[in-house]
C-alpha positions as CSV (number, residue, x, y, z in Angstrom):
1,X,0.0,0.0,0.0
2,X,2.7,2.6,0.9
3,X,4.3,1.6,-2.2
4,X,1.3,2.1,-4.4
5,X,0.6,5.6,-3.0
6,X,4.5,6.3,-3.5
7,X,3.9,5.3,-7.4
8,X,0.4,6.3,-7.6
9,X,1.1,9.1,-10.1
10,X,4.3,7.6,-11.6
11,X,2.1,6.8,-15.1
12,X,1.1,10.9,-15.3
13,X,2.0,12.5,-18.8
14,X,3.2,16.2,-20.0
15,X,1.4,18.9,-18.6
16,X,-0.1,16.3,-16.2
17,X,-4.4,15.3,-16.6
18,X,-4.9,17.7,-19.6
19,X,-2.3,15.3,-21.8
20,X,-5.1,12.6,-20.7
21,X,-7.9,13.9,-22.5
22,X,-6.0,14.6,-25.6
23,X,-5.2,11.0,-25.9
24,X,-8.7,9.9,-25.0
25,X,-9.7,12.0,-27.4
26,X,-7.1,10.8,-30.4
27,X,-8.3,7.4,-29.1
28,X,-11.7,8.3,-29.8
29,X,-11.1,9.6,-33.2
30,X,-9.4,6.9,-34.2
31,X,-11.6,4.2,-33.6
32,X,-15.0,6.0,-34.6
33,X,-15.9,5.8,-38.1
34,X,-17.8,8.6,-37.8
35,X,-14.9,10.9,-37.0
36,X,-12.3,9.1,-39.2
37,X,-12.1,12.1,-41.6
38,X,-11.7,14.9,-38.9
39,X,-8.5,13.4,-39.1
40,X,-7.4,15.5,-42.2
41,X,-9.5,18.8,-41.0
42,X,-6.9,21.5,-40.3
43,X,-7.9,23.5,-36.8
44,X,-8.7,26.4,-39.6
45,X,-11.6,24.4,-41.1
46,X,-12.6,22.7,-38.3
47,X,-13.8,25.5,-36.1
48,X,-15.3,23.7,-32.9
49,X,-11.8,21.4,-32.1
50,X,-11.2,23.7,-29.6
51,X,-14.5,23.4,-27.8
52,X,-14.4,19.5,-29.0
53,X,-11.3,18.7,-27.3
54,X,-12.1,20.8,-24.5
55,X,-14.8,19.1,-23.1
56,X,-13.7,15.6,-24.0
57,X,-13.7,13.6,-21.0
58,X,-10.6,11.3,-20.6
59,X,-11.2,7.5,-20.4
60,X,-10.8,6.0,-17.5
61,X,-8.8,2.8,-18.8
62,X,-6.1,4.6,-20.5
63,X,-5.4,7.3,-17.6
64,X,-2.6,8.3,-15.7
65,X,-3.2,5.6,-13.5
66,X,-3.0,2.7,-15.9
67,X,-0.3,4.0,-17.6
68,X,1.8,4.1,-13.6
69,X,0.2,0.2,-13.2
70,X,1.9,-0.2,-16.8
71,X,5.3,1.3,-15.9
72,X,5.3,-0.5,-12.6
73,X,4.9,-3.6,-14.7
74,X,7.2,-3.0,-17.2
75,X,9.7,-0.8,-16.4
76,X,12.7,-3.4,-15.5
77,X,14.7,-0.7,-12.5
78,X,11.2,-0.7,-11.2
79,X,9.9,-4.3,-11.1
80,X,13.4,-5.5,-10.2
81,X,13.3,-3.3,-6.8
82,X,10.5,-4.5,-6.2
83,X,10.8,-8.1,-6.8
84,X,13.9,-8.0,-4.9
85,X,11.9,-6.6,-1.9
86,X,9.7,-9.3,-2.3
87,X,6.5,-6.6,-3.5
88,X,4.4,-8.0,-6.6
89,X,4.7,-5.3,-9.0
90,X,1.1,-6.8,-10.2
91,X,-0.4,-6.2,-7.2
92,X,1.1,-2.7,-6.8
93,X,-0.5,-1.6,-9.9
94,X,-3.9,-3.4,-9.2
95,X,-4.2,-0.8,-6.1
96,X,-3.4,2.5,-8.0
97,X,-6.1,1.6,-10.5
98,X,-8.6,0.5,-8.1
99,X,-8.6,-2.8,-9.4
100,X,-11.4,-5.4,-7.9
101,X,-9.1,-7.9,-7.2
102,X,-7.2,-5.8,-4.9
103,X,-8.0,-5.3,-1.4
104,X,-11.4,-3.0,-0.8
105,X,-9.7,-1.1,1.7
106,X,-6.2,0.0,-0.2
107,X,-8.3,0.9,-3.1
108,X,-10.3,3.1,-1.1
109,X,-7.3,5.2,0.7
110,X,-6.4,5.7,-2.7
111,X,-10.1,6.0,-4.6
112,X,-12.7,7.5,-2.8
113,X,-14.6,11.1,-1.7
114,X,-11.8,11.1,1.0
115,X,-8.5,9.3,0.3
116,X,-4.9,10.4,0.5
117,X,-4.2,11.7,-3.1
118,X,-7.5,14.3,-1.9
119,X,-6.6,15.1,1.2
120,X,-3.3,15.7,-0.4
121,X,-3.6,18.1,-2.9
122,X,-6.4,20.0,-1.5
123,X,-4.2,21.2,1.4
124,X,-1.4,21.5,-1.2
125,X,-2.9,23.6,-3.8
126,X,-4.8,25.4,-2.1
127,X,-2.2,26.7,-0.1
128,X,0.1,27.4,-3.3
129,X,-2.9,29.1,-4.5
130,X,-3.3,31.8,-1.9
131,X,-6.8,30.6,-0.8
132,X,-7.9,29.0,2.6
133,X,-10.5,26.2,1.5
134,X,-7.6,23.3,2.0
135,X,-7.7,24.4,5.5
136,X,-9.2,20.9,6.9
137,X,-8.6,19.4,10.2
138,X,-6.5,16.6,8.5
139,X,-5.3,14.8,11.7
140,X,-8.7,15.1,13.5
141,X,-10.4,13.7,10.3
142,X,-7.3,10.7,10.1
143,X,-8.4,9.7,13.6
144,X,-11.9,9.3,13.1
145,X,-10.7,6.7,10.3
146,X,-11.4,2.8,11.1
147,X,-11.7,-0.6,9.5
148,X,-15.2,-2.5,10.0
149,X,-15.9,-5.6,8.8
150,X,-19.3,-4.9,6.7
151,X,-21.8,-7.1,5.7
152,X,-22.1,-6.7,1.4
153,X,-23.9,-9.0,-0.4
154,X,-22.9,-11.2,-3.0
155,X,-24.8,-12.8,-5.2
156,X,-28.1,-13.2,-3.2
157,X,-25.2,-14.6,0.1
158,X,-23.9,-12.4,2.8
159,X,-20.1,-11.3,2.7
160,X,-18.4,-9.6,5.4
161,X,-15.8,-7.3,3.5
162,X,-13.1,-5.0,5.3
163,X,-13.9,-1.2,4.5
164,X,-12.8,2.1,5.4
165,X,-15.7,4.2,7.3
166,X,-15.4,7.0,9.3
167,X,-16.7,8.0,13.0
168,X,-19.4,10.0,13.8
169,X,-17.5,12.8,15.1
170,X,-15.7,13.3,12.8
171,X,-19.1,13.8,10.2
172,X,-18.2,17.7,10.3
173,X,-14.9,17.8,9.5
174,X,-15.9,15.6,7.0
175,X,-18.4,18.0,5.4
176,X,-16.1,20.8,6.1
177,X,-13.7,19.1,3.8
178,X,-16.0,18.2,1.0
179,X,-17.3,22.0,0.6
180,X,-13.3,22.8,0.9
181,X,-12.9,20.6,-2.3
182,X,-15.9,22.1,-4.3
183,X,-15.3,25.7,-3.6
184,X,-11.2,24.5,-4.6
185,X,-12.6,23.3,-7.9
186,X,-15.2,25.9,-8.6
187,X,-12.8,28.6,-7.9
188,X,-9.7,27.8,-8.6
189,X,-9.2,24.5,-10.5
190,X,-12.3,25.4,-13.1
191,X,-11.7,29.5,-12.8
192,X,-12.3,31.1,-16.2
193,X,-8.5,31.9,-17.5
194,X,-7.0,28.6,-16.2
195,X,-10.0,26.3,-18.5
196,X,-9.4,28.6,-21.5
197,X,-5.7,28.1,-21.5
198,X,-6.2,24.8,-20.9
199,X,-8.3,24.2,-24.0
200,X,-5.4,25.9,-26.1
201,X,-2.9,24.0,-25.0
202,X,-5.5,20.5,-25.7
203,X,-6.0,22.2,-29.2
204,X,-1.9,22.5,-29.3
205,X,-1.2,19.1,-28.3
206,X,-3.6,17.2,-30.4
207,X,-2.5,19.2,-33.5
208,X,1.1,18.4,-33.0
209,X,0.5,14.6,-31.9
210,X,-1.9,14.4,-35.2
211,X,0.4,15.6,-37.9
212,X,3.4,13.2,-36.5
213,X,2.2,9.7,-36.6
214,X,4.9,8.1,-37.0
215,X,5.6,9.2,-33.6
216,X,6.4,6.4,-30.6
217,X,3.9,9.3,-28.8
218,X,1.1,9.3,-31.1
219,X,-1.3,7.0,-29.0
220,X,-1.8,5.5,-25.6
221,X,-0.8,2.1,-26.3
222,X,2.3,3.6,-28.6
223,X,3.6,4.7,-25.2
224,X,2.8,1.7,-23.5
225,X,4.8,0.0,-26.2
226,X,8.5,2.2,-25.2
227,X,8.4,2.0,-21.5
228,X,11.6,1.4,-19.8
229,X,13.6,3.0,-22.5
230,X,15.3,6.5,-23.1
231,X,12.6,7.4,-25.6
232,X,10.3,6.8,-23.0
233,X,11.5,9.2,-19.9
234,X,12.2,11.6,-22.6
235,X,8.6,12.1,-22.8
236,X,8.6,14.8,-20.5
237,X,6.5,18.8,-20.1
238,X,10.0,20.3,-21.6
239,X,10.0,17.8,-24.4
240,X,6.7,18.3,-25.2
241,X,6.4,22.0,-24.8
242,X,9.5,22.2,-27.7
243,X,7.9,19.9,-29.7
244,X,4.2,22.0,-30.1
245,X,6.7,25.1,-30.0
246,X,8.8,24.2,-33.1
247,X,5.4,22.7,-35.2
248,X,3.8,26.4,-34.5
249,X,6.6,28.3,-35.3
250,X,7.0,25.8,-38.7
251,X,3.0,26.2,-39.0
252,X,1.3,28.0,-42.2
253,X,-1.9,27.5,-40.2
254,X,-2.6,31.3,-38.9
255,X,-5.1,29.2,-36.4
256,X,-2.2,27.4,-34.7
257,X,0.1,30.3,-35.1
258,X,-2.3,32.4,-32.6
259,X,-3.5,29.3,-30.2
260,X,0.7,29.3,-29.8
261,X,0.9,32.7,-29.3
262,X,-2.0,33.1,-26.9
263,X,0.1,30.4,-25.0
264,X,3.8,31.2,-25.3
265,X,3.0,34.9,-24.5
266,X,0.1,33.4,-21.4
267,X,-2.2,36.3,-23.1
268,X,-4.8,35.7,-21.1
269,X,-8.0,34.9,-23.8
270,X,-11.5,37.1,-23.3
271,X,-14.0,35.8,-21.4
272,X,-17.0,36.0,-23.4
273,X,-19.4,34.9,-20.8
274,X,-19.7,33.0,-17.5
275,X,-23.0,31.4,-16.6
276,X,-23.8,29.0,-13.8
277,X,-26.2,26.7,-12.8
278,X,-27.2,23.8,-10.0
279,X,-29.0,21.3,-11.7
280,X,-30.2,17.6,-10.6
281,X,-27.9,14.9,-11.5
282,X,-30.9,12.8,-12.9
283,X,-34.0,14.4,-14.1
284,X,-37.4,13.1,-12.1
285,X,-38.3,11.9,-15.7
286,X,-36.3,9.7,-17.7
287,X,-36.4,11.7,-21.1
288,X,-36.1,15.1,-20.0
289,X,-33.1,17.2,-19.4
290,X,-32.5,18.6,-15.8
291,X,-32.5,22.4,-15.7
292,X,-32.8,25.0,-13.4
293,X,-32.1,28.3,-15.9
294,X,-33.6,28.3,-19.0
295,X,-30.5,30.8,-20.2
296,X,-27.8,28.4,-19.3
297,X,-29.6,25.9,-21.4
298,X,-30.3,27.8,-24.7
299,X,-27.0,29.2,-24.2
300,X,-25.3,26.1,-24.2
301,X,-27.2,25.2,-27.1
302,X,-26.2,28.4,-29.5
303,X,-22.4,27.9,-28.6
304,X,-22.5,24.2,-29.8
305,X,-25.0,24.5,-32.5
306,X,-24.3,28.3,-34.1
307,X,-20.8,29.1,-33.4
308,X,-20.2,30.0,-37.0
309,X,-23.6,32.3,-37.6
310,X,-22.3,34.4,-34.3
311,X,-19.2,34.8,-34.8
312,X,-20.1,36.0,-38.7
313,X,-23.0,38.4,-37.3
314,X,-20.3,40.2,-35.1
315,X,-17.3,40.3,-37.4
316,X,-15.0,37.9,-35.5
317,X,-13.4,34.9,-36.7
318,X,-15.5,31.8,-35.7
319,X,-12.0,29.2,-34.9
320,X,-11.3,31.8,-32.4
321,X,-14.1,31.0,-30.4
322,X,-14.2,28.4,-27.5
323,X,-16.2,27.5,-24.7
324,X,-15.2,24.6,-21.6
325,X,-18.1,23.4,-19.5
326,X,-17.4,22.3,-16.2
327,X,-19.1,20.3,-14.2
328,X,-18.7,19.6,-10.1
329,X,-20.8,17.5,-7.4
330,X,-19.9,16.5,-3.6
331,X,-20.1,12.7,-3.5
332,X,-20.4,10.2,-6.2
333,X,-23.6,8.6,-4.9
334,X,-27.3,9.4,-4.8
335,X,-28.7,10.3,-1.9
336,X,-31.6,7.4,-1.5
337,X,-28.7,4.9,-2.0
338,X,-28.6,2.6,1.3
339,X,-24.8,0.5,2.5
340,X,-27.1,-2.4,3.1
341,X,-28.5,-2.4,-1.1
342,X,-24.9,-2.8,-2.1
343,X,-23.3,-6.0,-3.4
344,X,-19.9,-7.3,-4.6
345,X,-21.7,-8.5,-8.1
346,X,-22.7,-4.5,-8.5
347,X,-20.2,-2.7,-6.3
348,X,-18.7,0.5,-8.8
349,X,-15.8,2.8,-8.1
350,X,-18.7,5.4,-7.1
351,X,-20.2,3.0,-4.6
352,X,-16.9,1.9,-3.4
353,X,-15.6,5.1,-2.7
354,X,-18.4,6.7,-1.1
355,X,-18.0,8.0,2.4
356,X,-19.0,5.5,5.4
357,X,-20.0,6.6,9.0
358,X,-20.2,4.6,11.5
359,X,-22.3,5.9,14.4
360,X,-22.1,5.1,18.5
361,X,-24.5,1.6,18.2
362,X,-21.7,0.2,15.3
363,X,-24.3,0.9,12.3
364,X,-22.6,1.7,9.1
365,X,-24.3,4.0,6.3
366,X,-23.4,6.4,3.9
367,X,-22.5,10.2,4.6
368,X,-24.8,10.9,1.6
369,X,-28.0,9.3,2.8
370,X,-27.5,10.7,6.6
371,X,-31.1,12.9,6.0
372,X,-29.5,15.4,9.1
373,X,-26.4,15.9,6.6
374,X,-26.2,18.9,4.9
375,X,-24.6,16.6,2.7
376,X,-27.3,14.3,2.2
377,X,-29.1,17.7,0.7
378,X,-26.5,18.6,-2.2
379,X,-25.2,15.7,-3.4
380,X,-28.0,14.8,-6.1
381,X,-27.3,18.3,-7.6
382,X,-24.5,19.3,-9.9
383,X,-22.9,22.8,-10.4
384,X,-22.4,23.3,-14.1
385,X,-20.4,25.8,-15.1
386,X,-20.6,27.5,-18.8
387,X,-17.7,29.8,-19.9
388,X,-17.4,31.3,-23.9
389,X,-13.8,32.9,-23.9
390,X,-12.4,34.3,-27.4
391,X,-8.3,34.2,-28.4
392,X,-6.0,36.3,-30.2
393,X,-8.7,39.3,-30.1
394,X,-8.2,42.6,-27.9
395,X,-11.4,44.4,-29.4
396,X,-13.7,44.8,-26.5
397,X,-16.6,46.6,-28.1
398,X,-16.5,42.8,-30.6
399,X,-15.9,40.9,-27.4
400,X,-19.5,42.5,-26.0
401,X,-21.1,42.8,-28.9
402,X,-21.0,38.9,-29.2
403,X,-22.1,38.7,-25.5
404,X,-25.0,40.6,-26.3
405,X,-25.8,38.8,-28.8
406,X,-25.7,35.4,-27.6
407,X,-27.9,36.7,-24.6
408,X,-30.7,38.4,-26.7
409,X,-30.8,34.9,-28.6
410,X,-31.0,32.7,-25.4
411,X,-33.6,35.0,-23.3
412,X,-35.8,34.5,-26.6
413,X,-35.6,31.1,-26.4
């Protein structure tokens, strides 16, 4: 276990999470037929990449985490220590993904609402941010924590499994630290500037990765493929920082040429417009869409759908417009969802992971169904965040006339 949260992020590629959706993404291209040909689009045709690639989500079975269990597998320095230390490099790698077969309780301190890679960074970043939401009662929280033996069942028969729950008194710290990690997302991991910039360098990355495939870095499993050799740890943020710096300098493409310059120079893109809004996670019927504000809604709809047609109707050029939607909840459960209508045959990273309280009589439960939890009142909504930003463009009477004009379209509805 301490190994596995030593290694946990040894699998993580250049500029860290965002390289992950870019290589979901090529994955995805790849292997749909019915985006085969936006192979060959240039980013000056294809004017919704950025938005495309901005709000891909990355797959979970090529993440940063396989790609460690990989390494750890692989890698012959690695896997020799390890052997040698008498440590199943298999087994390491089955905890950092959260792997069934390994213990309930080691993938939990390492994938769950509150495990050690959380509590980690949100006291980290936070902290390097200049804001005070990381500031949880970590050690009060840590000795709250316990091991129960809980009654799951499995396949219609009763299994006691060892899992990670939580005191009572500790249920406000607890909270405490869950709003902590929302406000850290909504604020600060999800702020305006820092998702636009992030989209660039996406639309960057995937450009670059797409016009060298002959490249040992051109997919996930082309990487996989090099581990353990110089090629491999070469594959670093400086290497691949160069390599989108000399293919935009080298670029005809005025497109790339300005997503480069936006970057190399950090000017900070326009923000367009910000909306929010709280919406269920599940709609009370099954084939409508939740939604609180009508605005956000049609909004989000003339971005997708008429990108082109606003941009033309205020004189800017359509490619430079983006938009990232982000999207942010407490706990990964529903609230109606009971410990005791969980099984081993159906028992998900979501359900796994979800915070356990144990009260003063030994009963078990989830955080998230405790009705005098605050908790228990948030977690079926979501906060969705809609933000429209604009590149390479300083003209701030453009910048608001395309504001306005998405507005006036969405309040008519």
């Amino acid at each position: 276990m301490r190994i596995a949260a030593l290694l946990h992020d040894v699998g993580h590629f250049p500029f860290s999470h965002l390289s992950e959706c870019v290589y979901s993404y090529i994955d995805t291209v790849n292997n749909s037929d019915d985006m085969i040909e936006g192979l060959n689009i240039s980013t000056v045709d294809n004017i919704s990449l950025l938005s495309d690639i901005a709000n891909f989500k990355k797959r979970k079975a090529k993440d940063h985490e396989h790609l460690g269990a990989e390494i750890i597998k692989r890698d012959p320095e690695i896997t020799n220590i390890l052997k040698d230390a008498g440590i199943s490099p298999n087994a390491v790698g089955e905890i950092i993904v959260g792997d069934t077969q390994a213990k309930p309780v080691h993938a939990q301190l390492l994938h769950s609402s509150l495990d050690a890679d959380r509590l980690d960074y949100l006291l980290r970043d936070s902290r390097q941010a200049g804001v005070s939401f990381g500031s949880v009662e970590l050690e009060y929280i840590l000795r709250q924590m316990r091991i129960e033996r809980c009654p799951v069942r499995d396949n219609g028969t009763e299994e006691i499994v060892e899992l990670v729950v939580f005191d009572c008194r500790g249920q406000h710290a607890i909270e405490h630290f869950l709003m902590g990690r929302y406000f850290q997302y909504t604020q600060v991991v999800q702020h305006k500037t820092s998702v636009a910039f992030e989209a660039i360098a996406k639309a960057l990355m995937y450009s670059v990765l797409k016009n060298i495939p002959d490249s040992s870095y051109k997919s996930y499993e082309s990487i996989v493929d090099i581990i353990g050799t110089d090629e491999f740890y070469m594959f670093t943020d400086d290497f691949m920082w160069q390599q989108i710096c000399t293919f935009a300098e080298s670029s005809k493409d005025e497109n790339i040429k300005a997503l480069w310059d936006c970057l190399s120079q950090r000017k900070k893109p326009s923000n367009v417009l910000s909306l929010t809004d709280i919406i269920p996670k599940v709609s009370s019927h099954p084939k409508a869409k939740p939604v609180n504000n009508s605005t956000y809604l049609l909004t989000r709809w003339l971005i997708k759908n008429m990108q082109r047609e606003l941009a033309e109707e205020v004189g800017i050029d359509p490619s430079r417009i983006g938009y990232v939607e982000s999207k942010v909840h407490l706990e990964s459960i529903p609230s109606h969802l009971r410990a005791e209508d969980c099984s081993l045959d159906n028992f998900p990273d979501e359900v796994r992971g979800a915070i356990r309280i144990i009260d003063k009589e030994g009963v078990i439960s989830f955080l998230a169904s405790d009705s005098k939890s605050l908790i228990n009142k948030m977690v079926d909504y979501t906060c969705n965040t809609l933000d429209i930003f604009i590149f390479g463009y300083d003209d701030k009477e453009k910048i608001k006339l395309l504001r306005d004009a998405i507005l006036q379209k969405a309040r008519k509805g």
